[in-house]
N, C-alpha and C positions, 0 to 999 in steps of 0.2 A: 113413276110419278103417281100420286094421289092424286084422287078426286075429292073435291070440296061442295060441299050444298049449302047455301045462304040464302035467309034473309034478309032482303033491301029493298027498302019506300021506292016504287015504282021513278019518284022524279028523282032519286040519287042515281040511280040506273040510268037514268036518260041523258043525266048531266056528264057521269061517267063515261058512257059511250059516245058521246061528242067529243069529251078530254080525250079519250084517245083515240078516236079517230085522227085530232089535228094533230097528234105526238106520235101516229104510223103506228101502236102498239094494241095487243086486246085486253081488255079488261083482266083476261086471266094476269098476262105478265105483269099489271098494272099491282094488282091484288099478291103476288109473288113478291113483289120488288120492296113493298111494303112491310107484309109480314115478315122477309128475311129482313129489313131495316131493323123493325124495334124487336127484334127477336133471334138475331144476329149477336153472336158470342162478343160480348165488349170488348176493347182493346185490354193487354192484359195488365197493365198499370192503370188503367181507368181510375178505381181507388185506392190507388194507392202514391197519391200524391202526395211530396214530401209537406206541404200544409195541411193536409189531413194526417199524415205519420204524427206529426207534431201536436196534433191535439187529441188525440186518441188515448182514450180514459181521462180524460179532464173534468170533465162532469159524471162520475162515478159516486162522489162525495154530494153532489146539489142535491138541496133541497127546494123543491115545486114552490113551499110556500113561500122562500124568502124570493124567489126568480118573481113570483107574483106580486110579490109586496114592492119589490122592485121595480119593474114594472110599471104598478099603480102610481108610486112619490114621483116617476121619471115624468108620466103623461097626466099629472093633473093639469 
């Protein structure tokens, strides 16, 4: 296991350590549970949903300025 050193505003610390006192946990597991959340290998279809299949390379061809022109006439 690592060891981690952080900076945190004294009153997120304090708010912290209440949150897990009433949830039985220490801050460490708290800060663990987290980073493996958004840092946890995606499921492995995640992008690769048959409506993103489908439009993959579709705008390969756009041009910026007519999406803007478009755009502009849609929200006057």
């Amino acid at each position: 296991m690592s060891k981690l050193t952080l900076s945190v505003e004294d009153h997120v610390v304090s708010r912290a350590k209440i949150y897990a006192k009433l949830r039985g946990v220490s801050i460490s597991e708290m800060v663990e549970a987290y980073l493996d959340a958004i840092a946890g290998t995606p499921p492995p279809d995640a992008f690769d949903a048959p409506i993103l299949r489908s439009m993959r390379g579709s705008l390969k061809k756009a041009q910026l300025e007519d999406y803007k022109r478009r755009l502009t006439a849609k929200y006057r």
